[in-house]
C-alpha positions, -999 to +999 in steps of 0.1 A: +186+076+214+178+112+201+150+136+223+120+125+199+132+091+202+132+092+239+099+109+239+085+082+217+097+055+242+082+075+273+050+079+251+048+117+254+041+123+215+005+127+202+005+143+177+034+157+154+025+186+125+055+172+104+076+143+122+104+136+094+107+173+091+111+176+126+132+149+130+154+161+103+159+195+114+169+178+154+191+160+134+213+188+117+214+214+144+199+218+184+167+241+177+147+267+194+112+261+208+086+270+235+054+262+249+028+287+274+011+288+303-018+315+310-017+332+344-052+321+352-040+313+390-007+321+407+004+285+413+005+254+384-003+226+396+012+187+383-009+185+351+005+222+340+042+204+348+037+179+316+049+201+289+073+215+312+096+183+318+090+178+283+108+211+275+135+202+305+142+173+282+150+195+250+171+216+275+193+187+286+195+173+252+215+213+239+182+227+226+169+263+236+133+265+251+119+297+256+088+295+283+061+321+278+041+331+305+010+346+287+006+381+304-016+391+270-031+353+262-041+350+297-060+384+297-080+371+269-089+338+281-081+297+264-115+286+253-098+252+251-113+226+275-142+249+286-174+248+278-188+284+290-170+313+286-142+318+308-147+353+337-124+377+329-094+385+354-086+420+364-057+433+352-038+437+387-051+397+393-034+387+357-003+409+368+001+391+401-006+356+389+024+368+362+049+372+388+036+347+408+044+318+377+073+336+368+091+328+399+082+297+399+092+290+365+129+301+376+128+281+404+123+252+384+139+256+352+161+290+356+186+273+363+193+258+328+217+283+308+199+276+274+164+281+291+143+313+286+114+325+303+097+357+286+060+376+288+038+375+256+026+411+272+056+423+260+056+419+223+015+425+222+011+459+242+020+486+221+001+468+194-029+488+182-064+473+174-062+484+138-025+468+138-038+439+149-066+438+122-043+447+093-015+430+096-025+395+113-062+394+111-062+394+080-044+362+071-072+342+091-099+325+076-128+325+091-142+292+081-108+275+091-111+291+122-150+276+133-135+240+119-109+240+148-122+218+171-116+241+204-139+266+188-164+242+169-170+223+202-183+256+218-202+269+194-237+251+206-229+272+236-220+307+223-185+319+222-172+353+227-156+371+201-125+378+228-119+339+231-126+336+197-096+354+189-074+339+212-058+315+184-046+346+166-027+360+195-017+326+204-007+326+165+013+354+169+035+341+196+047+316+174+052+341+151+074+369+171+092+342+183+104+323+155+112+362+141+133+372+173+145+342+187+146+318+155+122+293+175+109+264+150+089+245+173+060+249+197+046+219+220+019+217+241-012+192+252-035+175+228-063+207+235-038+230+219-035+217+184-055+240+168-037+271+181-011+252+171-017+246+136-030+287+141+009+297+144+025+277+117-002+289+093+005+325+104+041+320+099+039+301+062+017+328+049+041+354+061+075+340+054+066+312+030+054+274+028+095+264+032+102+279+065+104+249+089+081+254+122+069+224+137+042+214+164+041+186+187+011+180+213+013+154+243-015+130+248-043+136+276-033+125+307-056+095+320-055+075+352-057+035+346-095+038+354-105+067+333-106+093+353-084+126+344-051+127+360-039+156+385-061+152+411-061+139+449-088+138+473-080+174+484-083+189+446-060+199+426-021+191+437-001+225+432+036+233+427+028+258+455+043+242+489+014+265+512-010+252+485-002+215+488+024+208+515+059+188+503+045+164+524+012+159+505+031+160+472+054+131+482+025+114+496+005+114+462+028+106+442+040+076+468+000+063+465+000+061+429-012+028+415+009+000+399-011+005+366+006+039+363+038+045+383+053+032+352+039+060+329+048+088+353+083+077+362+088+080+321+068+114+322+079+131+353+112+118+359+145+119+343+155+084+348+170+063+319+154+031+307+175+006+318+167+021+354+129+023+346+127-010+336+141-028+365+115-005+386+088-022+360+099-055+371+098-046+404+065-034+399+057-071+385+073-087+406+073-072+439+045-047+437+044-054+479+074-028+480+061-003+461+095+008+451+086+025+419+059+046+437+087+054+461+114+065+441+085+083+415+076+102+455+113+110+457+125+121+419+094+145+415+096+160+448+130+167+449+128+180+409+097+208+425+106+212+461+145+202+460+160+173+481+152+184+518+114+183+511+121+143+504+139+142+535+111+154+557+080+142+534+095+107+541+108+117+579+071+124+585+057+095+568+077+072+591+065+090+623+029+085+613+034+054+605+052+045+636+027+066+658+054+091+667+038+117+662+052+137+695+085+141+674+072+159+646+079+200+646+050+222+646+059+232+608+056+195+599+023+190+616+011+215+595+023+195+560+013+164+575-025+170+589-036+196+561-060+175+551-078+160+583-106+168+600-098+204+617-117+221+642-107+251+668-102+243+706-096+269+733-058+268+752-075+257+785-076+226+802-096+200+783-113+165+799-104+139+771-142+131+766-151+165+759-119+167+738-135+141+714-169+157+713-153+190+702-131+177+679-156+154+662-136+120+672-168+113+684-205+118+681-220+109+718-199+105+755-209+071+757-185+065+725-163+082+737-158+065+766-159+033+746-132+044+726-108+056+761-114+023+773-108-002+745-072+022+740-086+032+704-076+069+711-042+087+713-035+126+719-005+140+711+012+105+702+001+086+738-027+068+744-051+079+765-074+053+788-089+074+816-120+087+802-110+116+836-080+128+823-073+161+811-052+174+783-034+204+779-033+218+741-006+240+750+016+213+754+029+205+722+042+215+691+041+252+703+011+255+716-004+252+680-019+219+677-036+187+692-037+158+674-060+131+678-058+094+662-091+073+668-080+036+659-050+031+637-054+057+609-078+081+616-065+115+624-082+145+638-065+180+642-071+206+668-060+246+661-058+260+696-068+294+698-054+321+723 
């Protein structure tokens, strides 16, 4: 099975500019190719991760991808998928969200010898405007241009004549590159086919109709029920560990539902298809188990946040579960409660009513006391029943935290202030 084969199987291809071209020119030789990401933030999060694995793919399989972080593009601003224009960046912002996606970038693919990561800044800034006007501008028709669906969809709205121009710098980058670096193809999700298109136009015009450059787009991402994919109850789910925790990565992947661990184990994972189709019987089968979820949780996590991150996603997930919480270290109370109910306590002594009250366990003393009673509430991992006792925060996981479970699941989480 060849890489567009494979990507067929995994249903990653949307749309292809010329797929027997493509397929051909695979066939005779490894290629060069790249796909972008803007520094609009200085994290990605798992939806920006999609092209990504697909380019990890063409790196495994002896092909050359070359990653652009858009230092110029992401000055500018993507119209695509917005419907108002997008607020500018400052320049010292763009450069930090550079370096920012930069490192990460070589974290997670540096360490392929055939993979490149380079700065679109760097080919565009010495370029001057009446350079840019003369020598690319002119190739680009404006009709063609308001016919491109990112544009046409905005124009209701209003447009810019900065994001308007965006497909001709894009354009460009598939231009230099195929010039420097020989790269033929450029992939990237189903919004980006008319920049796309933009590039290979550029590049026929100025080298001729036979040079082969291809384009290849990925299909949206949808959830079983609709909605778009990417997102947990907490927002967006970042590659950043002090954005989402390891712990809160592993867990969303881990709660994904049998209608789709199937699709992301083919997406996100580099598993083979005999070993993804025994986890879709399992799925079938014994959906009780959840053992696709599981080893999704564990092949994603370790691929962003390396194999110890599995180790203490899933170390922490047994402790909750369990109720042992006591045995957790104070870093891992952090991952684990980042998304509870969090309030501020001071370090003194504490009655466990008042506790509740402060901590929002509880609305009024009289459920409080209820709740002592029945044994509904643990601090710290032990049940507490006397509605007198007190409890020190300073007595566990540094002196940092108090944690609270009212029932079986609900968590609460104290900060204790000096």
């Amino acid at each position: 099975m060849n890489i567009i084969e494979d990507l067929q199987w995994r249903g990653a291809i949307n749309q292809q500019t010329d797929a027997a071209g493509l397929a051909e020119t695979i066939n005779e030789h490894p290629i060069a190719l790249y796909c972008g990401v803007d520094p609009t933030g200085d994290s990605m999060h798992i939806g920006h991760l999609i092209p990504f694995m697909i380019m990890e793919r063409f790196a495994r399989a002896g092909h050359h991808p070359y990653i652009v972080i858009g230092g110029a593009t992401g000055s500018i601003g993507d119209p695509s998928g917005r419907k108002t224009e997008r607020q500018l960046q400052t320049k010292e912002q763009v450069q930090k969200n550079v370096e920012a996606l930069t490192a990460q970038m070589e974290k997670l693919f540096g360490n392929a010898p055939n993979t490149h990561i380079v700065n679109n800044y760097d080919w565009t800034k010495d370029m001057t405007l009446l350079d840019f006007l003369r020598d690319y501008g002119k190739l680009f028709n404006i009709n063609t241009m308001l016919n491109k669906e990112v544009v046409a969809s905005r124009l209701s709205q209003g447009i810019s004549f900065t994001e308007f121009t965006y497909q001709i710098l894009q354009a460009y980058d598939f231009f230099h590159l195929h010039e420097k670096y020989d790269v033929q193809l450029e992939i990237g999700g189903a919004d980006q086919w008319g920049n796309i298109t933009a590039g290979i136009d550029l590049i026929h015009k100025l080298r001729g109709l036979d040079t082969k450059v291809y384009g290849l787009t990925i299909p949206l991402m949808l959830k079983s029920d609709g909605t778009k994919f990417g997102k947990s109850a907490g927002g967006a789910v970042w590659l950043d560990p002090t954005k989402t925790s390891p712990y809160e990565f592993y867990q969303f992947w881990f709660n994904q539902d049998d209608r789709d661990v199937v699709k992301y184990l083919k997406y996100f994972t580099f598993l083979d298809q005999a070993e993804i189709d025994k986890l879709t019987e399992q799925v079938k089968n014994e959906p009780w188990k959840r053992a696709a979820q599981r080893r999704l949780a564990e092949e994603v996590t370790k691929f962003v946040h390396g194999p110890e991150a599995v180790e203490n996603a899933e170390r922490i997930a047994k402790l909750l579960f369990t109720g042992n919480v006591q045995e957790l270290s104070t870093e891992e109370v952090g991952q684990a409660f980042n998304n509870v109910p969090t309030t501020e306590i001071t370090a003194g002594p504490h009655n466990v009513i008042e506790l509740l009250l402060e901590m929002g366990v509880d609305s009024s003393k009289r459920q409080a006391r209820e709740d002592v009673q029945n044994g509904a509430v643990t601090v710290n991992g032990t049940k507490v029943t006397d509605v007198n006792a007190t409890i020190d925060p300073t007595a566990n996981f540094d002196g940092q935290y108090v944690i609270v479970r009212r029932g079986k699941k609900k968590h609460f989480l104290a900060r204790v202030t000096k």
